[in-house]
C-alpha positions in Angstrom: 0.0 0.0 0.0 1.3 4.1 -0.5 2.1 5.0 2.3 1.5 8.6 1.0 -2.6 7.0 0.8 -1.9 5.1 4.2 -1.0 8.5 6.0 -3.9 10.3 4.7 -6.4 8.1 5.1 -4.7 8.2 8.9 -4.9 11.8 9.2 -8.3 12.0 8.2 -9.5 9.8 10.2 -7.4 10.5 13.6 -7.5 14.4 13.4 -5.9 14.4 17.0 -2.4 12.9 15.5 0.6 14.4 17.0 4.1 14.7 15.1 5.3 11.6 16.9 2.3 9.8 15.6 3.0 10.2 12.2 6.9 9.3 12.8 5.6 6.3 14.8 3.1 5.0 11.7 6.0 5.3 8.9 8.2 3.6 11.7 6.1 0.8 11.7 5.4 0.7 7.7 8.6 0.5 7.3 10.3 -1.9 10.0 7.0 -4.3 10.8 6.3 -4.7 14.9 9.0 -7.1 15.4 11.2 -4.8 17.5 8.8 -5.5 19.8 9.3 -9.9 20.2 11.8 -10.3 22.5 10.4 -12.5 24.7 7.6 -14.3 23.3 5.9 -15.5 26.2 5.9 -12.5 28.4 4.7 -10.9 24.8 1.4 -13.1 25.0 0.5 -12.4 28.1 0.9 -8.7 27.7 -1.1 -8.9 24.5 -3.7 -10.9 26.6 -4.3 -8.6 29.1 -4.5 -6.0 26.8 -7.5 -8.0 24.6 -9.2 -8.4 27.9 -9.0 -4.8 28.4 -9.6 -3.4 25.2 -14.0 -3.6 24.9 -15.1 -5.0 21.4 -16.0 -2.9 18.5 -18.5 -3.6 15.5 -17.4 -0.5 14.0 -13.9 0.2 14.5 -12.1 -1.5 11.3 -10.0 -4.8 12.1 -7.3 -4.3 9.3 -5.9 -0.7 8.7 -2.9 -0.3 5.9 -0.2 1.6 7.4 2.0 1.6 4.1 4.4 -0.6 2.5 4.2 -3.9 3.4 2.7 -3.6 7.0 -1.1 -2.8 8.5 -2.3 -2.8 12.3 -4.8 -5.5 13.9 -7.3 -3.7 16.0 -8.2 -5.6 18.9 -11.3 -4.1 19.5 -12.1 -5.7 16.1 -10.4 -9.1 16.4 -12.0 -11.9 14.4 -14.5 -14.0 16.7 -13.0 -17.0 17.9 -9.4 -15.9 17.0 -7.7 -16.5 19.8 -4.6 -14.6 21.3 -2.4 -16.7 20.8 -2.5 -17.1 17.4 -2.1 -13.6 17.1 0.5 -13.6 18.9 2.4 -16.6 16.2 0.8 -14.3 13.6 3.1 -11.2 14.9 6.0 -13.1 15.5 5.7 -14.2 12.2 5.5 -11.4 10.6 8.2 -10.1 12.3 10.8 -12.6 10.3 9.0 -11.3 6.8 10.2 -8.5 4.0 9.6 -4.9 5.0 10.7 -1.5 3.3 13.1 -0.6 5.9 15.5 2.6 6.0 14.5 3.7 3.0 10.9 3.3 3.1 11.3 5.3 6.4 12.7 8.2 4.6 10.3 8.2 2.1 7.6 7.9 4.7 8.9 11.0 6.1 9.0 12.6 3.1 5.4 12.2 2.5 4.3 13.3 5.6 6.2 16.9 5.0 4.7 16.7 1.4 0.5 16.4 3.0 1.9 19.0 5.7 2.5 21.4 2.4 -0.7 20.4 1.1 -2.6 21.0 3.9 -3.6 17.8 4.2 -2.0 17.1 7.8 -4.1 17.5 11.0 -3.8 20.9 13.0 -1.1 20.0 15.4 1.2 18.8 12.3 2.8 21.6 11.1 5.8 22.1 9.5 7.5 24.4 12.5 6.3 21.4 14.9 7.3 18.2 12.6 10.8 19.8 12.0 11.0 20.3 15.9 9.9 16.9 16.7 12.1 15.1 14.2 15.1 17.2 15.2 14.3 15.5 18.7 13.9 12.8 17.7 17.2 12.3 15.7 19.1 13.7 18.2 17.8 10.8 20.7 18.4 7.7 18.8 15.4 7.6 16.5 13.4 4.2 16.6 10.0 3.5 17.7 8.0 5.9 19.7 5.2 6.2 21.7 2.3 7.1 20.5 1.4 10.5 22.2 -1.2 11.8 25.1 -3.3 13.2 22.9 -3.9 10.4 20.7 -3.5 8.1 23.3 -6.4 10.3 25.3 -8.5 10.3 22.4 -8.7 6.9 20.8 -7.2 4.5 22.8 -5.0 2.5 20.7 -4.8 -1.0 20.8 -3.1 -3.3 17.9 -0.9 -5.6 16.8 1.7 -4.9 13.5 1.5 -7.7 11.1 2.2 -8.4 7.4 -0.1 -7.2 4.6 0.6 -10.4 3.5 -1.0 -12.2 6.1 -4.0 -9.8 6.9 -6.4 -11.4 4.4 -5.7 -15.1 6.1 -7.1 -13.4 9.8 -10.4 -15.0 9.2 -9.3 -18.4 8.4 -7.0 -18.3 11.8 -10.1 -17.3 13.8 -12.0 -20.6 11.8 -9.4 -22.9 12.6 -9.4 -21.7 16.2 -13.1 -22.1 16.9 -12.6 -25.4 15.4 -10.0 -26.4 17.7 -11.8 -24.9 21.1 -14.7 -26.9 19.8 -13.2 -30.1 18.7 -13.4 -33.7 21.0 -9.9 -34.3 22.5 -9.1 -37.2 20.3 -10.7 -35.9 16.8 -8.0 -34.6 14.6 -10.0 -32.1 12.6 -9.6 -31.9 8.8 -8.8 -28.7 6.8 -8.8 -28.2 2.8 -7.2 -25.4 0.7 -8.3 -25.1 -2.6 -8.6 -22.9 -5.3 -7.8 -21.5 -8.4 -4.2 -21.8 -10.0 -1.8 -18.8 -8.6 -4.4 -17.9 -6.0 -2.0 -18.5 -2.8 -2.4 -21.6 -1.7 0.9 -23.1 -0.8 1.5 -19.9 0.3 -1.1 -20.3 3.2 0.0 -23.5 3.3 3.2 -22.7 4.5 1.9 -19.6 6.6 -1.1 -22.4 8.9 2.2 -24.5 9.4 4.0 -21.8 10.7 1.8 -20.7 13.2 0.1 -23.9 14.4 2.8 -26.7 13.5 -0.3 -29.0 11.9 0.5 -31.8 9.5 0.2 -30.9 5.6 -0.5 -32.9 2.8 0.0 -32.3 -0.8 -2.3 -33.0 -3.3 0.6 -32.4 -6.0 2.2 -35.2 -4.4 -0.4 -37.4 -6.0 -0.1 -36.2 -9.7 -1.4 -39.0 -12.0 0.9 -41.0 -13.3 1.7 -41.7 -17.4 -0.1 -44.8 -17.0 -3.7 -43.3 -15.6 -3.4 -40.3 -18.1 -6.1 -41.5 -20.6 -8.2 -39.2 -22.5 -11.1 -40.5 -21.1 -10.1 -39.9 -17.6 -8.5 -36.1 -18.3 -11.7 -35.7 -20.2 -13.5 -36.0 -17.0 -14.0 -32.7 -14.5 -11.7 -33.7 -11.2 -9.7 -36.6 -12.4 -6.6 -35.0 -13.1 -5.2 -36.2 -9.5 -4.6 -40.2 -8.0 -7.2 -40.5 -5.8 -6.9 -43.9 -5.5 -3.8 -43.3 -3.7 -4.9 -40.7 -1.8 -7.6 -42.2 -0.4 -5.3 -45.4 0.3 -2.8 -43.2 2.0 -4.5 -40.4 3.3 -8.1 -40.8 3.7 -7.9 -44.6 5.1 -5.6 -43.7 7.5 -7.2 -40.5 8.8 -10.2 -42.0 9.5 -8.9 -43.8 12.4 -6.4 -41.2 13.4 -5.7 -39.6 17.0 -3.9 -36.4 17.8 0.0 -37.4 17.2 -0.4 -40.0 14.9 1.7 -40.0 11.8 0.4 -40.6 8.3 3.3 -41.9 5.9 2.5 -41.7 2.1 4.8 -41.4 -1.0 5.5 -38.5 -3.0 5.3 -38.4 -6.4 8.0 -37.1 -8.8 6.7 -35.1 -11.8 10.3 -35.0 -13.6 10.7 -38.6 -13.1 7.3 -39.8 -14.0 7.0 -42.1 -10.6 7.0 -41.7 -6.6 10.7 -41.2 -5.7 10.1 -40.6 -1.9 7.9 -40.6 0.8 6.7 -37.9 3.4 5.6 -38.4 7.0 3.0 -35.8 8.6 2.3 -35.4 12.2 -1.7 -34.9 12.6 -1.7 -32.5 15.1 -3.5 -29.9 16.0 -5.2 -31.0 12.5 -4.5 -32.1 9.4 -3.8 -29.8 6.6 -4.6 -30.1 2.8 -3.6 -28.0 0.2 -3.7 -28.2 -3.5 -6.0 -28.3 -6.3 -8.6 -30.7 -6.2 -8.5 -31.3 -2.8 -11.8 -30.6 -2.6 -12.9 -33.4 -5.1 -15.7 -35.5 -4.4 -13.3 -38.5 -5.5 -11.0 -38.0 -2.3 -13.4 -39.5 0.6 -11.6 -38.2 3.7 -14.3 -35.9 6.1 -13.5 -32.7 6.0 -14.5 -30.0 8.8 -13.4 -26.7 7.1 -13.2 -26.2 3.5 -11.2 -23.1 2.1 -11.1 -21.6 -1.5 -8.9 -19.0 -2.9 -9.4 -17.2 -5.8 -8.2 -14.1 -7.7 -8.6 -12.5 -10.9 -7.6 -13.6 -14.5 -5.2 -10.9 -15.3 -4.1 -11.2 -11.5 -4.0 -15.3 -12.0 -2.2 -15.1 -15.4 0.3 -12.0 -13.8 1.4 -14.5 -10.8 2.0 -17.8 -13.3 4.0 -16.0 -15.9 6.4 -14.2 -13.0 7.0 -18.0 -11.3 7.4 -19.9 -14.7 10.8 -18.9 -16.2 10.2 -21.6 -18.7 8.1 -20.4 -21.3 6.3 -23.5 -22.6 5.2 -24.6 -18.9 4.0 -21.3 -18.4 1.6 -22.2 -22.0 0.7 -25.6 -20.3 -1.2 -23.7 -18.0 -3.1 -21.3 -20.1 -3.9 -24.3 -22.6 -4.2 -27.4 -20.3 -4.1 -27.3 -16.3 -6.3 -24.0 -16.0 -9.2 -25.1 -18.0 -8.9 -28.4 -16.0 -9.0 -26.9 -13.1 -12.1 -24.3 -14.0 -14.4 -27.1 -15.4 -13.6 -28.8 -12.1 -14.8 -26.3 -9.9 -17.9 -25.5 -12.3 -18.7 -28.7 -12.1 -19.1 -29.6 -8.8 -19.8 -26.1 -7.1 -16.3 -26.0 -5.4 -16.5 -22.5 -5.1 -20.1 -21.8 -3.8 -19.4 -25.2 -1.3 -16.8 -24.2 0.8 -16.9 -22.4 4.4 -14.5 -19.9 3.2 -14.0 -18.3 0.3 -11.3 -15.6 -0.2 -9.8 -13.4 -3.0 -6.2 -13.0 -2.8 -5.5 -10.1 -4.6 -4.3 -6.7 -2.4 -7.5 -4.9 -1.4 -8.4 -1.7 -2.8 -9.5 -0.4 0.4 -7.5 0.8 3.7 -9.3 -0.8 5.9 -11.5 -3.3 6.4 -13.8 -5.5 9.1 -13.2 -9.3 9.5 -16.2 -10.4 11.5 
């Protein structure tokens, strides 16, 4: 997000910003909040304690863009049934991710002198003043700040810094989370990503094993082999994938499974044409799956939360061309696996089936409320 946008949508909405305010804002855009994990577990309960304090809001926004790569959590607006600590993985994840950094600062700062010029800064940010502050500021280290009485006095702030990257994904923690408080202690719940092609899903993938440690399973890992490849069966919607291995592997043995188990099932080589090696995945807290088709009718395991991600053509066709260097893969999925994979979904309402359903692409809007 601009953080030139970011800060005026801020200043407009928080008239009562001080100089410090801004400074801490562009801080944040540009460094993330993980100056602030130094010890995770006293971090938790502080961020509990502040939750328990902080009264709920159905109209204070739960995502606000703070520019670059970074936006604040408002507690008053968490998700229901996210609980704190998964937010508090969340944040210490994002702390280890990508952010602007000097640079970005400076050209936070920048921006905030430009809107001062423009007259687009609240009352107490005026040039005389930010020049003041910053030269105090500078002159005392820099870093992050406070934020100041007067904002403190007039909207009680109370958030958490985390990734843009990760903001979208808030509303599938706070599923996952519900489904854990609610599950029987020897049930090991079962959770499905899928969705279209380039849509993010190894990328949440990656981002549930990070915070929760849960077993994940494949569904590339069961490409069909040469000798299944008939036109018949690729002519059929949700096909394209060994089920018949998966459900030997995976949906046989996780019908019987308890918390710790491990499943064990091979792992199929697409260069080589045949499984190669094999994988073992702990099912705890649940049971992860992620890949196309992994919502197909064919695969037989019970599933207790269903995701879908999805994103625009021209975003879908953007992503696949910057991650295939190779030029005729890169035609394989315009001309073979995409169509596959659309007349799949059409046909068996994958989309309009599933508990969650979530577009991918950055949000247009600064803000927004994750009930």
């Amino acid at each position: 997000m601009d953080i030139r946008d970011c800060l005026k949508y801020h200043f407009d909405r928080y008239p009562a910003m001080m100089p410090k305010d801004a400074v801490k804002l562009v801080y944040q855009s540009a460094f993330g909040g993980g100056h602030l994990v130094r010890d995770e577990a006293s971090a938790l309960e502080l961020l509990k304690e502040e939750i328990e304090h902080t009264q709920h809001s159905d109209t204070v926004p739960t995502i606000e863009y703070i520019g670059d790569s970074a936006c604040r959590v408002n507690l008053a607006a968490l998700p229901r049934g996210l609980t704190a600590h998964t937010l508090m993985r969340i944040f210490v994840e994002s702390s280890k991710m990508s952010y602007g950094g000097e640079a970005a600062f400076r050209e936070g700062i920048a921006a905030i002198l430009a809107l001062i010029e423009e007259g687009a800064a609240p009352p107490a940010i005026t040039c005389e003043e930010m020049v003041r502050w910053l030269d105090l500021y500078y002159s005392e280290g820099g870093g992050m700040t406070r934020h100041s009485l007067e904002y403190s006095t007039a909207y009680a702030p109370a958030y958490r810094v985390i990734h843009e990257n990760i903001a979208p994904f808030l509303g599938v923690f706070a599923a996952i989370d519900t489904l854990l408080a609610n599950k029987n202690d020897n049930y090991v719940p079962v959770v499905t990503i899928d969705g279209r092609c380039g849509s993010g899903k190894s990328t949440l993938a990656d981002l549930l094993f990070s915070v929760y440690r849960c077993g994940v399973v494949h569904t590339d890992d069961f490409f069909l082999p040469t000798s299944l490849r008939t036109k018949e069966r690729l002519s059929t919607p949700g096909k394209n994938i060994h089920y018949e291995r998966f459900n030997s592997e995976i949906s046989e043995s996780a019908a019987t499974m308890r918390p710790g188990d491990t499943i064990k099932y091979g792992v199929f080589d697409c260069q080589c044409g045949t499984i190669t090696s094999s994988r073992e995945v702990v099912t705890e807290p649940f049971l992860l799956i992620e890949g196309s088709y992994s919502s197909s009718p064919d695969i037989t395991i019970k599933r207790d939360l269903c995701i879908f991600l999805t994103v625009s053509d021209e975003e879908q066709l953007r992503r696949i061309a910057e991650r295939s260097q190779d030029k005729y893969k890169y035609a394989d999925f315009i001309n073979k696996w995409i169509p596959m994979e659309e007349e799949y979904f059409k046909s068996y309402n994958i989309k309009e089936s599933s508990d969650i359903v979530i577009n991918t692409e950055k949000p247009k809007s600064l803000f927004y409320i994750i009930k």
